[in-house]
C-alpha positions as CSV (number, residue, x, y, z in Angstrom):
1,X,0.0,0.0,0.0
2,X,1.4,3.6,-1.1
3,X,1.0,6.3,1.6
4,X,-0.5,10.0,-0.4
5,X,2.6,12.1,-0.7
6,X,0.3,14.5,1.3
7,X,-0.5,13.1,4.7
8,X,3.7,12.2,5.3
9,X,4.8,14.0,7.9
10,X,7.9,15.5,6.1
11,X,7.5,17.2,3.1
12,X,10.0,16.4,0.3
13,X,12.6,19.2,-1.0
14,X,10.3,19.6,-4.7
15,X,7.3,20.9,-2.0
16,X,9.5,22.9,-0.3
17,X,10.8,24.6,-3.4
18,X,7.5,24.6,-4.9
19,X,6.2,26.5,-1.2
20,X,9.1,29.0,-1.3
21,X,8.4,30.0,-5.1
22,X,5.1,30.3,-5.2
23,X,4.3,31.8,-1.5
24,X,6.7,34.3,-1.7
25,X,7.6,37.4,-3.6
26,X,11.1,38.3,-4.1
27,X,11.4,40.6,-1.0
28,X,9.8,38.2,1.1
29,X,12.9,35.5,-0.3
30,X,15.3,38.5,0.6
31,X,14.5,38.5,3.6
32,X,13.9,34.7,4.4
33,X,17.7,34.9,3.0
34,X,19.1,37.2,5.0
35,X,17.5,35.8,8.5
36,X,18.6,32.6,7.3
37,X,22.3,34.3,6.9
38,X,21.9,36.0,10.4
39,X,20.9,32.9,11.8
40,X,23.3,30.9,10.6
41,X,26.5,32.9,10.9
42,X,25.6,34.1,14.5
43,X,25.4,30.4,15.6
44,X,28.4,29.2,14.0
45,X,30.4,32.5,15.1
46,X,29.4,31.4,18.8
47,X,30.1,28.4,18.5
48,X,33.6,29.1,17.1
49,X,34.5,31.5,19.5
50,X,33.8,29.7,22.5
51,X,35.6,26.6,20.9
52,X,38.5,28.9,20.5
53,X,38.3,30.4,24.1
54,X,38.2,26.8,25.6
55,X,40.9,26.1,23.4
56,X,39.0,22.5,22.1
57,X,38.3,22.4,17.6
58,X,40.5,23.4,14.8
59,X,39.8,27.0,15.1
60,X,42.2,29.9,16.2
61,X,42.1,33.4,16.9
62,X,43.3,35.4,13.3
63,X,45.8,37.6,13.5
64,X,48.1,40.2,11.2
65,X,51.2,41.6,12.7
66,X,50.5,40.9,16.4
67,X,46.8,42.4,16.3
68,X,43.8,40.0,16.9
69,X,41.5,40.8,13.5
70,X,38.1,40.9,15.2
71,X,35.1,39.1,12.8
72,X,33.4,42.4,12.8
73,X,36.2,43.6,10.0
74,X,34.8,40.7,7.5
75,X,31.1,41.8,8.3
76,X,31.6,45.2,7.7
77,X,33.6,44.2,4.2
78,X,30.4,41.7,3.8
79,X,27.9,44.6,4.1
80,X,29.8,46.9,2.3
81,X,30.4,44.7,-0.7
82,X,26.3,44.1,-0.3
83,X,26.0,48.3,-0.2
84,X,28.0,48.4,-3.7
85,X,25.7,45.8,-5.3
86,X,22.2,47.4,-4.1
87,X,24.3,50.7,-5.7
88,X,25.4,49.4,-8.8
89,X,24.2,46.2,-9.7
90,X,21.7,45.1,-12.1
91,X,18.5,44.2,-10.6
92,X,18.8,40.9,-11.8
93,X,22.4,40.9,-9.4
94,X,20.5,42.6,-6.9
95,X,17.9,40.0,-6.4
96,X,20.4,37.1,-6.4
97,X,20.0,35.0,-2.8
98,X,23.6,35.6,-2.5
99,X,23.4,39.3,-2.0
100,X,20.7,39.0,0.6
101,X,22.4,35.5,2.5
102,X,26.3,37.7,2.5
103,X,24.0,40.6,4.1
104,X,22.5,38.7,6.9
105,X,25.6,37.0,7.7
106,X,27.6,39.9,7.3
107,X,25.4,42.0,9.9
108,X,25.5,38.9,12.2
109,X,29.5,39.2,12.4
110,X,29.0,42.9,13.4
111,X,26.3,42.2,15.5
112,X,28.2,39.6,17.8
113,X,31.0,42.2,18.7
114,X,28.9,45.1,18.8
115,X,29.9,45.6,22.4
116,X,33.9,46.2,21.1
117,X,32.6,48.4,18.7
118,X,30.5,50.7,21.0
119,X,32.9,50.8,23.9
120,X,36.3,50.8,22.2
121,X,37.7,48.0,23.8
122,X,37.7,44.4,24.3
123,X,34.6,43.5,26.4
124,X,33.8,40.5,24.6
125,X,34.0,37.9,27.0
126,X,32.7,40.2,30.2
127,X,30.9,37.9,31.9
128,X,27.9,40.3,32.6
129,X,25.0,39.1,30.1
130,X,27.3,37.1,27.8
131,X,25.0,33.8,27.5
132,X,22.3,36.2,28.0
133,X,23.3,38.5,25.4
134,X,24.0,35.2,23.3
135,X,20.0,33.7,24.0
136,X,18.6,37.3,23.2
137,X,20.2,37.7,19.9
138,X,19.7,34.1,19.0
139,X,15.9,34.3,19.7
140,X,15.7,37.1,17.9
141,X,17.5,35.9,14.8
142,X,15.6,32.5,15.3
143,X,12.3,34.3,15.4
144,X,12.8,36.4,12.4
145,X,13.7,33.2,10.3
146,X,10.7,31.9,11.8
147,X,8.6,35.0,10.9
148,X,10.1,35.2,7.4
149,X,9.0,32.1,6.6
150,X,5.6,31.7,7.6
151,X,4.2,31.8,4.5
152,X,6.1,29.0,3.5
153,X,5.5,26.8,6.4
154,X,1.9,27.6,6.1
155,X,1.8,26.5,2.8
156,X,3.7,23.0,3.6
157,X,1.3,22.5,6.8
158,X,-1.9,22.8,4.3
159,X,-0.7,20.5,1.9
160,X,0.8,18.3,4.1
161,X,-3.1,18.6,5.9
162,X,-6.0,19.3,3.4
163,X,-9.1,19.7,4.8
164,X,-11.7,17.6,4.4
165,X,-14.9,18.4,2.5
């Protein structure tokens, strides 16, 4: 006996490219993209700096002449490199997943050291509100992925449940 495609519990990648074309507009993509960028990056930049601060995983600190090269330098070359495509790129360039994805991850690299950047000096690892600075930014990025993609989800849930008649 074949099961309906429909009532599995996990819909297959064709539905969820099928969902994410026709459920959403190509702002609404941009900024699925760029949540899914922040999202992403934040939680992997976490995750590599506390590897590297408990000394544990492949990963070491980058630096260039004796000065620690902090990863809000690539974000802020990520975002800038996004600012000269939304300037002077074709639309077509423009609307390219890639330029919304760099953005988001970009903005999550500046984001995570935004403390160093306000005060001037390294207060990274302060232990006053670090995890809880980490949670809030990471429910917030989580949410927004979440939020972005509603539409999608929605979509996936009704096909995945039609209602009976």
């Amino acid at each position: 006996m074949t099961k309906n495609p429909a009532t599995t519990a996990v819909p297959i990648a064709r539905d969820v490219h099928a969902a994410y074309r026709e459920e959403l507009g190509p702002k609404e993509r941009a900024a699925l993209w760029s949540w899914l960028g922040f999202t992403t990056t934040f939680a992997a930049v976490r995750a590599i700096t506390y590897s590297i601060r408990a000394g544990r995983g492949p990963f070491h600190n980058l630096s260039l002449g004796g000065s620690h090269l902090h990863h809000y330098l690539w974000g802020i070359g990520m975002v800038s490199g996004v600012g000269a495509v939304a300037v002077r790129g074709e639309d077509r360039t423009r609307r390219h997943p890639a330029v919304a994805l760099t953005y988001g991850a970009g903005l999550a690299l500046i984001v995570d050291e935004f403390a160093l950047l306000l005060d001037l000096r390294d207060v990274y690892w302060a232990k006053q509100g670090r995890l809880s600075l980490d949670l809030g930014i990471g429910m917030v990025a989580a949410g927004g992925t979440a939020v972005s993609a509603i539409p999608v989800i929605e979509r996936l849930v009704r096909d995945r449940h039609p209602a009976t008649a």
